[in-house]
C-alpha positions as CSV (number, residue, x, y, z in Angstrom):
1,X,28.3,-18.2,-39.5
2,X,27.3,-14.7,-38.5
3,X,30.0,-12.9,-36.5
4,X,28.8,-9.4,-36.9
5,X,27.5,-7.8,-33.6
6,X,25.5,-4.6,-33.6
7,X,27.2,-1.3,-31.7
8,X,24.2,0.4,-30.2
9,X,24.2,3.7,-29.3
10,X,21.4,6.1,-27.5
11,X,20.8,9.2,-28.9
12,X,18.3,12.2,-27.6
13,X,15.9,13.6,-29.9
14,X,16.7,17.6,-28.9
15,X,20.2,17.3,-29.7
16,X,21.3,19.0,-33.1
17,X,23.1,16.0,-34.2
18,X,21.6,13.1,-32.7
19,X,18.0,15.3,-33.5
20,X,19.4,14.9,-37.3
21,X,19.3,10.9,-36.7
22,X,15.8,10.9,-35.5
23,X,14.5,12.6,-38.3
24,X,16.4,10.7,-41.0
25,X,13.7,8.6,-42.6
26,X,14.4,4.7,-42.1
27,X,12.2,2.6,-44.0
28,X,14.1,-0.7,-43.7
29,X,12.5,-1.8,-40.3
30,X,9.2,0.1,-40.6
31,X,10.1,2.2,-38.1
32,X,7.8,5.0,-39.1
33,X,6.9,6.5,-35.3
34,X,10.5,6.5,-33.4
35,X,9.4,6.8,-29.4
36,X,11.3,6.4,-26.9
37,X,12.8,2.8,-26.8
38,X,11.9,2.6,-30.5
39,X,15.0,0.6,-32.1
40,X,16.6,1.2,-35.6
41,X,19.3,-1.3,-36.9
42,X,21.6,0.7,-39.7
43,X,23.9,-2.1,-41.9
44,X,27.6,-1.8,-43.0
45,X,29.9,-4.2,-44.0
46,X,31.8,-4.4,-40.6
47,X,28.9,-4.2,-38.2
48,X,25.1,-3.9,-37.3
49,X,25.1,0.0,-36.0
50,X,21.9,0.2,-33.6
51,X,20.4,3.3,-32.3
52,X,18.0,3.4,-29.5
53,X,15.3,6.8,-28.8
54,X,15.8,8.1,-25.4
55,X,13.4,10.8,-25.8
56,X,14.0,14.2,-25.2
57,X,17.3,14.8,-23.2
58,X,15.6,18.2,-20.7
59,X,13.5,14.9,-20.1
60,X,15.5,12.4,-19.7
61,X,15.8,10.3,-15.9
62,X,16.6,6.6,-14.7
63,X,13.1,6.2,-15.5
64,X,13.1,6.6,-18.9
65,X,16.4,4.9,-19.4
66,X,15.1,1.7,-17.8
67,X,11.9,2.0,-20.1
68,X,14.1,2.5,-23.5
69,X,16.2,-0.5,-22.3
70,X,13.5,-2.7,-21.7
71,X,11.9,-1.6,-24.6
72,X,14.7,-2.1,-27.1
73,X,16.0,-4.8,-25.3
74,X,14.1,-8.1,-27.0
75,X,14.8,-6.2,-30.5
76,X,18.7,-6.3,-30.5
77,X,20.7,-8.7,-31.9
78,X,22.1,-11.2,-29.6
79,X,25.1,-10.1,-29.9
80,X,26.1,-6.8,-29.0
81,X,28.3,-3.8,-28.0
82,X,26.3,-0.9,-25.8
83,X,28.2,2.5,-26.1
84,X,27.2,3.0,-22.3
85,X,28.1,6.8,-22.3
86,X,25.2,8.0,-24.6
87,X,23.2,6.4,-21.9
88,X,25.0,8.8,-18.8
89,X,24.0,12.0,-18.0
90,X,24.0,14.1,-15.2
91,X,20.7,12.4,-13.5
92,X,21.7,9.0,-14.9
93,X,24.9,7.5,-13.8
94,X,27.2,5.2,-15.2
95,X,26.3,2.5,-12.2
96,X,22.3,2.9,-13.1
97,X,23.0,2.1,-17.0
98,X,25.1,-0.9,-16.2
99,X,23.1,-2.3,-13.9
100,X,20.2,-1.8,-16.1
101,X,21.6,-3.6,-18.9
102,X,23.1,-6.7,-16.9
103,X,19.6,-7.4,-15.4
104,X,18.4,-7.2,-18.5
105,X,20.3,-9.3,-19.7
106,X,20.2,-12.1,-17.0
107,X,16.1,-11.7,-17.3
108,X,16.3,-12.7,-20.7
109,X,18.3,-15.4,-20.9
110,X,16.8,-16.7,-17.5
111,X,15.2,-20.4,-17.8
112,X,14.4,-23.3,-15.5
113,X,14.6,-26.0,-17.5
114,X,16.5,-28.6,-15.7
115,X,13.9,-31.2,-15.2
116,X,13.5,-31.0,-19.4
117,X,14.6,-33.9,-21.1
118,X,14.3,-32.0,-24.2
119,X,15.4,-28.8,-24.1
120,X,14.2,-26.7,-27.3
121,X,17.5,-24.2,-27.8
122,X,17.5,-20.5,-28.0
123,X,19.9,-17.8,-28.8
124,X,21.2,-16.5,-25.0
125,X,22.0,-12.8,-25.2
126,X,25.7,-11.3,-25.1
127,X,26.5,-8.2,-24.4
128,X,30.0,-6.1,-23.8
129,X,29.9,-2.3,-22.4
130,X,31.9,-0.2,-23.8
131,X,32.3,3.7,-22.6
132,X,35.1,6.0,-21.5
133,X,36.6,4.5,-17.7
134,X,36.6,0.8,-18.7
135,X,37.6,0.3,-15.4
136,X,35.1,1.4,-13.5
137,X,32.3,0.1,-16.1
138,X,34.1,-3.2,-15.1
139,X,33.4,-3.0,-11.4
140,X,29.7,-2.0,-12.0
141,X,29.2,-4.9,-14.5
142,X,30.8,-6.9,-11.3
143,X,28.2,-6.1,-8.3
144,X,25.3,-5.9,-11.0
145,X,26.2,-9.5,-11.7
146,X,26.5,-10.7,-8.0
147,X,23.0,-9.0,-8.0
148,X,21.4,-10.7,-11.1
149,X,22.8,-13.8,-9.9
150,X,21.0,-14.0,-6.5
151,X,17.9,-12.5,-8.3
152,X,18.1,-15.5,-10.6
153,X,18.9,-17.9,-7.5
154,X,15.8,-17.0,-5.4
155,X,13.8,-18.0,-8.9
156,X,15.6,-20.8,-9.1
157,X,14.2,-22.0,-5.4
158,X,10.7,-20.6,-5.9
159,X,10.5,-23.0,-9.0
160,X,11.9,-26.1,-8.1
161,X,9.3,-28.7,-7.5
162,X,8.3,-29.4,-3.6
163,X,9.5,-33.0,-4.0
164,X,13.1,-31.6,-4.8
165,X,12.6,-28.2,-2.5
166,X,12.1,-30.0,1.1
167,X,12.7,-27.5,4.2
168,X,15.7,-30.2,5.0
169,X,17.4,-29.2,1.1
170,X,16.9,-25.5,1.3
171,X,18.4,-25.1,4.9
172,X,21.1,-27.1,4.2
173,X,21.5,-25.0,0.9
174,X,21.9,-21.9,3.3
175,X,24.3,-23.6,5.8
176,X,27.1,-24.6,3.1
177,X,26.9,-20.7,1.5
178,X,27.4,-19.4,5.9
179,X,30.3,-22.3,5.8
180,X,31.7,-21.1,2.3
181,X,31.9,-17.7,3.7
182,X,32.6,-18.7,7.2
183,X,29.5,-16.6,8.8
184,X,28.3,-17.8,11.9
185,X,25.0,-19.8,11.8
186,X,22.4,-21.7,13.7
187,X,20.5,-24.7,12.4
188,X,18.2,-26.0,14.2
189,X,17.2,-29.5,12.1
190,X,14.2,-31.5,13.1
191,X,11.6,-31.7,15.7
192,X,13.1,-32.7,18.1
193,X,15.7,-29.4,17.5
194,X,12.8,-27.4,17.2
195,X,10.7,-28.8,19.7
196,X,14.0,-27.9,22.7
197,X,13.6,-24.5,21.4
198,X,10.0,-24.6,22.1
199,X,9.3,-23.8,18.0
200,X,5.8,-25.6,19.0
201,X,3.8,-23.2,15.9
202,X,6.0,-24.5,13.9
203,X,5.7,-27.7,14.9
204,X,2.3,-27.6,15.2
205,X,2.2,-26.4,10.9
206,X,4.7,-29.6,10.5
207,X,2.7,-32.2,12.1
208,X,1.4,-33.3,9.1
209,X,4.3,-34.0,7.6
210,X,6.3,-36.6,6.8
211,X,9.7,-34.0,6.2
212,X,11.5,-32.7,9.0
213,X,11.1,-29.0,9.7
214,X,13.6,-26.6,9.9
215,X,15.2,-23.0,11.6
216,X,18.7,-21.1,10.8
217,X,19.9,-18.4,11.2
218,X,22.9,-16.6,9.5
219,X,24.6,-13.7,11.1
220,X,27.1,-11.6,9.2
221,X,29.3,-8.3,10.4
222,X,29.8,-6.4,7.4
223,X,30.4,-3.5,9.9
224,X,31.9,-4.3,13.2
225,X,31.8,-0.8,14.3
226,X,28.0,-0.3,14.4
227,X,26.3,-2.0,16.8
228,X,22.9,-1.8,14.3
229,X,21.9,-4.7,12.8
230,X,19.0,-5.9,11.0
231,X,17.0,-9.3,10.9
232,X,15.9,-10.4,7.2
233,X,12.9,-13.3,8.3
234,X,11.4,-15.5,5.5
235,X,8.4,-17.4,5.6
236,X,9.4,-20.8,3.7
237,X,7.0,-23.3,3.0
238,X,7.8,-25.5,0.8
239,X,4.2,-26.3,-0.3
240,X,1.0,-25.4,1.0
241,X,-2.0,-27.7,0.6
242,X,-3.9,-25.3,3.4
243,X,-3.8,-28.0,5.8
244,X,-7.4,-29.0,6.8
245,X,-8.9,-25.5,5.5
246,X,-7.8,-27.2,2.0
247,X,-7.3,-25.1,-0.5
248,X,-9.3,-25.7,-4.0
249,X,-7.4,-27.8,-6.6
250,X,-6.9,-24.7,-8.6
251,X,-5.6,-22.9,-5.9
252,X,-2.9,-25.6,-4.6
253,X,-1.5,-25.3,-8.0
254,X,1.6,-23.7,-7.5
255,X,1.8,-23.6,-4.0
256,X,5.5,-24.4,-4.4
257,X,6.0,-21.2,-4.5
258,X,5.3,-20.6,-0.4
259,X,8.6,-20.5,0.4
260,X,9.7,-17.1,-1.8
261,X,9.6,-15.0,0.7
262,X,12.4,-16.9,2.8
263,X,14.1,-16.9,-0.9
264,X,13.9,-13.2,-1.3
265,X,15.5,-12.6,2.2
266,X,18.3,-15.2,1.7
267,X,19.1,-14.1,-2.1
268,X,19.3,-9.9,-0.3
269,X,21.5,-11.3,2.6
270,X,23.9,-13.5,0.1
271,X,24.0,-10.3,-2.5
272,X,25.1,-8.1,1.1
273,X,27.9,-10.7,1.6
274,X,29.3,-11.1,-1.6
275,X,29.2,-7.5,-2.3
276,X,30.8,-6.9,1.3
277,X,28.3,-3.9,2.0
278,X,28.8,-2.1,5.2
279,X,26.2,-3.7,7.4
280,X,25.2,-6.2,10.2
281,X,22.7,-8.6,9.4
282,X,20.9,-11.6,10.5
283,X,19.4,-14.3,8.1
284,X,16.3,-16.4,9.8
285,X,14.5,-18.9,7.9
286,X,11.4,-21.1,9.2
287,X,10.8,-23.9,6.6
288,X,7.9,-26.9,6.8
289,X,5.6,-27.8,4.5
290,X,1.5,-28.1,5.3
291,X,0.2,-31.2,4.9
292,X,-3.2,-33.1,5.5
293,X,-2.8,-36.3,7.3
294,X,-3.9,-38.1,10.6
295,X,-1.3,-36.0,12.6
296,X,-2.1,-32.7,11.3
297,X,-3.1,-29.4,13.2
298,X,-7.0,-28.8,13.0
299,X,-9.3,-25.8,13.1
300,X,-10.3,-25.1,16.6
301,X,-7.0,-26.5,18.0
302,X,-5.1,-24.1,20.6
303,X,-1.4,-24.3,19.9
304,X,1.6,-22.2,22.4
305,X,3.9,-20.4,20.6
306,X,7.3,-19.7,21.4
307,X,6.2,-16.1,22.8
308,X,4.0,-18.5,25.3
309,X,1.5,-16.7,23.6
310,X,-1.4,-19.4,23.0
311,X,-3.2,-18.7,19.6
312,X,-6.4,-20.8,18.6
313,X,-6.4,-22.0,15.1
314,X,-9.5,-20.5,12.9
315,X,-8.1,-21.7,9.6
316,X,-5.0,-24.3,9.0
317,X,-4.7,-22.0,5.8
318,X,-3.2,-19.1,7.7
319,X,0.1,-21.0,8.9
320,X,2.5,-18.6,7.5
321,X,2.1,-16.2,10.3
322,X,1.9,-18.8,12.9
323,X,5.6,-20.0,11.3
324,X,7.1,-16.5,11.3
325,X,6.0,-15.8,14.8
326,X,8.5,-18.6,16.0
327,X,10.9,-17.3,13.5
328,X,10.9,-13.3,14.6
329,X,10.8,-14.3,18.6
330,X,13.3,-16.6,18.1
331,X,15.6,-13.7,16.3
332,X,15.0,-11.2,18.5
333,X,15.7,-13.8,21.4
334,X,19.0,-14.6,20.2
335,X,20.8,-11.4,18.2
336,X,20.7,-7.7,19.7
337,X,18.3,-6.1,16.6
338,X,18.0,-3.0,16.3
339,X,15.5,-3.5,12.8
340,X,13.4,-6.4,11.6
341,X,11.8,-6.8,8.3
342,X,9.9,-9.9,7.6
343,X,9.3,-11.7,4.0
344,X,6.4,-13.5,3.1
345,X,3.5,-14.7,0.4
346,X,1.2,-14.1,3.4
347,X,-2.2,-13.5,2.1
348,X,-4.6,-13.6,-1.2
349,X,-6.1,-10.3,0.7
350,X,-3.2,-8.1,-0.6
351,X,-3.2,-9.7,-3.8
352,X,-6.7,-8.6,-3.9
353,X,-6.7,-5.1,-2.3
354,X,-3.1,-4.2,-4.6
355,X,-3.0,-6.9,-7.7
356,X,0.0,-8.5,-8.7
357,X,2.7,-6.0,-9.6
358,X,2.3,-3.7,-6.1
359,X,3.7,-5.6,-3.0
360,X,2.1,-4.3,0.1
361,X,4.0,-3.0,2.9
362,X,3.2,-3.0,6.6
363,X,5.1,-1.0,9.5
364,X,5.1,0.2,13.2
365,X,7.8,2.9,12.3
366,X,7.2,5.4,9.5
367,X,10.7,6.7,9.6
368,X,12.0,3.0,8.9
369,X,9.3,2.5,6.1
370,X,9.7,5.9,4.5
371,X,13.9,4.8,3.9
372,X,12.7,1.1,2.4
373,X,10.1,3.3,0.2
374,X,13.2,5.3,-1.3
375,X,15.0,2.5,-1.9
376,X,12.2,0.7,-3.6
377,X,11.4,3.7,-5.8
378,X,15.2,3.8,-6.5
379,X,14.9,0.6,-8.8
380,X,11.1,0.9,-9.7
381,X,10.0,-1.9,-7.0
382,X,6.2,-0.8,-6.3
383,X,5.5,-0.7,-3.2
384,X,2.4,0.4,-1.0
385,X,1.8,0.6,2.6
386,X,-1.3,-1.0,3.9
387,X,-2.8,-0.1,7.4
388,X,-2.6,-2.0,11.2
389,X,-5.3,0.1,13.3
390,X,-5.4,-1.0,17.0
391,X,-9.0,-2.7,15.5
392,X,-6.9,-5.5,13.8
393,X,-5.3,-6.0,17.0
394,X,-8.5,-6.1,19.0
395,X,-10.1,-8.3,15.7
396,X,-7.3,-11.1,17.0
397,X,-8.5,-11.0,20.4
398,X,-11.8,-13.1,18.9
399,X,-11.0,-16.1,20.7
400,X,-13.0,-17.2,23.6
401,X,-10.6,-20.3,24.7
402,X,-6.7,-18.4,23.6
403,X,-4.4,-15.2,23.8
404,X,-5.2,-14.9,19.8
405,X,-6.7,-15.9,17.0
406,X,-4.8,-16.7,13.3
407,X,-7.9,-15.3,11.6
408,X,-10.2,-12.8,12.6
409,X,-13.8,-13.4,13.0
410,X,-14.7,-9.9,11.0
411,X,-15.0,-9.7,7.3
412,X,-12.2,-8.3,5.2
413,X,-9.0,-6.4,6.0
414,X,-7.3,-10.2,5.7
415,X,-4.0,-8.7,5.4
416,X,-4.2,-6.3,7.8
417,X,-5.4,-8.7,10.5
418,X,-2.1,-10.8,9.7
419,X,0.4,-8.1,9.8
420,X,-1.3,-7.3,13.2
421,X,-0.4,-11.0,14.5
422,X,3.0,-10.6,13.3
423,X,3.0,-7.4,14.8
424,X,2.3,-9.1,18.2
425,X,5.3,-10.9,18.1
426,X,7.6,-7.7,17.8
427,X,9.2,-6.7,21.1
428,X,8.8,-3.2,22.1
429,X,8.9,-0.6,19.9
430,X,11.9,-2.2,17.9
431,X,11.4,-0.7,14.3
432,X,9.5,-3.5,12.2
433,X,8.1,-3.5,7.8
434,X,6.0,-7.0,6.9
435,X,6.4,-7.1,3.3
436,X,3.7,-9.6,1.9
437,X,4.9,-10.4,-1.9
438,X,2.2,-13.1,-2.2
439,X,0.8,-11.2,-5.6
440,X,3.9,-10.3,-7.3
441,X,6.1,-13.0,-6.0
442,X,4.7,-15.7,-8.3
443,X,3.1,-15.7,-11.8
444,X,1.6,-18.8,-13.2
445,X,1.8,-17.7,-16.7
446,X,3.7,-14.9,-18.5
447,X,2.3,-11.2,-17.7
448,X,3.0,-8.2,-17.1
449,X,6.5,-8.6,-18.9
450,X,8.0,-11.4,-17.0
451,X,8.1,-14.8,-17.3
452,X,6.0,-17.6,-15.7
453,X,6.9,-18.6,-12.6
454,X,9.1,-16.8,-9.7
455,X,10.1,-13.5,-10.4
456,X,12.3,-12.8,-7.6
457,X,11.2,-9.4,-6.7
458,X,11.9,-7.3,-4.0
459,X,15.6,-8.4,-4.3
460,X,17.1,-5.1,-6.3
């Protein structure tokens, strides 16, 4: 057996010694163009000694350091020992390259195999972190962990099967971690439950359905002394035939995946908890799925929302804002918010207007948006803001027999016109994003660099 593991240093190509390295010629892994993220494997009798091209050092950012990591990455040995420090400098922290490198490493030896009877084996990768302060390289390796292990849980939920993933399964998975951390928490279980709370969209999305639906809410005060706190709303259904606007047999495939927006939020509020960060938050989740039956809602019904807003129903396909308009009035009922922002795959319109690796954003406070758009650009989330113009709002006002519409009559501007509903069911001028990851929440097959299925974005 092997036991040799590779040391793997960075080096910078305008430094006099490390600029030596980079031009030694190294013939034995063909490496004849060295970019940055290029990887060259030297060979000794004790150990594998790996080098990995950072570019230019006058150059050098977070950027570049995630690239020549992700690029070197799937080349390594399996085994390994990072010399963190050649990764550090003054615009790159210690906390950026850890972080970096654990995510890494939890991407790649991500799977979800556990309905396999035969699994085929593979080599899982191991890495240590070595670097001056041990210590703190230790406590970064900790939160980055807590972190890649919520990231890997809300894949875990957006690919279990909807047989296994019933709203009843996944609420109840979110009240035993708000018992296990003794958090505070509503369920509401049922329709009966839902229906005292007068929930009646979603009941009206669940009356197909032979599964209960469900609403909880999870409060925690990571900072008593601020009386801010902020509502993290996920759309979860389970599966979404379409309802009577059915979708096509293509486009059903993979409809498990409805419910990773409710993941996203619920993996961010569990990584705020077990990291103890300094805020107050409130987890809500609506979960259902949307089935066709005898029972089930039907274009041209009128259904009253919790709001007592009445909404006539265009298309049985656009339940996911009906659901979330319980959800958010039902929050804002209950907990003194001072910011909302809502998760959801809400619409194939911002999959078509951004692709899949841009998740569009939607606001009514540009101040709030502008801090989620640093944050996102802090860990290379793409992000882009979409518009709501007071014409999406009037475009809802189509109906001739209710308050609203859940589709507008006009043509285009899908995921506009859905914001805009959601947007009807925010309270005043409290300070609101809708972030619809229906494009880059989900991949069918591998692209872009990740693997097929969830992807668990958003999260970091």
């Amino acid at each position: 057996m092997n036991t040799k593991r590779t040391i793997i240093f960075g080096y910078f190509t305008d430094m006099p010694l490390q600029k030596e390295l980079h031009d030694t010629p190294i013939d034995i892994l063909g490496y004849a163009d060295r970019k940055i993220g290029a990887y060259v494997e030297f060979l000794t009798d004790v150990h594998h000694i790996g080098t990995v091209c950072l570019g230019e050092k006058s150059k050098y950012s977070k950027k570049i350091m995630c690239d020549a990591i992700e690029k070197s990455y799937h080349t390594v040995q399996k085994t390994s020992i990072w010399i963190v420090d050649n990764f550090i400098t003054s615009d790159v922290c210690r906390g950026h390259v850890v972080e970096k490198l654990v995510l890494e490493k939890y991407a790649y030896n991500y799977s979800f195999s556990k309905y396999k009877t035969e699994i085929a084996t593979k080599e899982l990768m191991q890495i240590e972190l070595f670097g001056e302060q041990p210590e703190k390289i230790a406590e970064h390796v900790r939160k980055a962990e807590i972190l890649a292990m919520n990231i890997d849980m809300a894949k875990d939920l957006g690919n279990e099967p909807p047989n296994k993933l019933t709203a009843p399964v996944f609420a109840s998975k979110i009240e035993d971690f708000a018992k296990e951390n003794e958090l505070d928490y509503k369920r509401h279980s049922g329709r009966n439950a839902l229906l005292e709370i007068k929930a009646h969209a979603i009941l009206a999305i669940n009356a197909g359905s032979l599964i209960q639906p469900e609403l909880i809410t999870v409060e925690y005060k990571g900072d008593p002394t601020s009386a801010k706190m902020t509502a993290l709303v996920g759309k979860g259904i389970t599966f979404d035939t379409g309802g009577y606007s059915l979708k096509s047999p293509t486009g059903m495939i993979s409809m498990k995946c409805d419910m990773c927006g409710a993941a996203s939020a619920f993996a961010i509020f569990k990584t705020a908890v077990e990291l103890k960060t300094k805020v107050n938050l409130v987890l809500a989740i609506g979960s259902t799925d949307n089935m066709v039956s005898a029972s089930a809602y039907m274009p041209d019904d009128v259904i009253e929302t919790m709001a007592l807003k009445t909404v006539e129903i265009k298309s049985t396909d656009a339940e996911g804002r009906l659901l979330l308009a319980d959800v958010l009035t039902y929050v804002q009922k209950t907990y003194p918010l001072t910011k909302i922002i809502d998760f959801a795959t809400l619409t194939g319109a911002a999959v078509a207007a951004l692709g899949e690796q841009i998740t569009a954003v939607f606001t009514n406070n540009t101040d709030f948006l502008s801090e989620f758009k640093k944050s996102a650009n802090k860990v290379e989330e793409l992000v882009w803001e979409l518009p709501i113009y007071p014409l999406h709002h009037t475009g809802l006002r189509c109906s001739i027999v209710a308050d609203l519409a859940n589709k507008a009559d006009d043509y285009g501007s899908a995921a506009s016109y859905a914001a805009a509903f959601l947007e009807e069911f925010i309270v005043g001028d409290i300070p609101w994003i809708h972030v619809d990851i229906a494009g880059t929440a989900y991949y069918k097959n591998k692209k872009y660099g990740k693997k097929a299925g969830a992807t668990g974005v958003i999260i970091r």
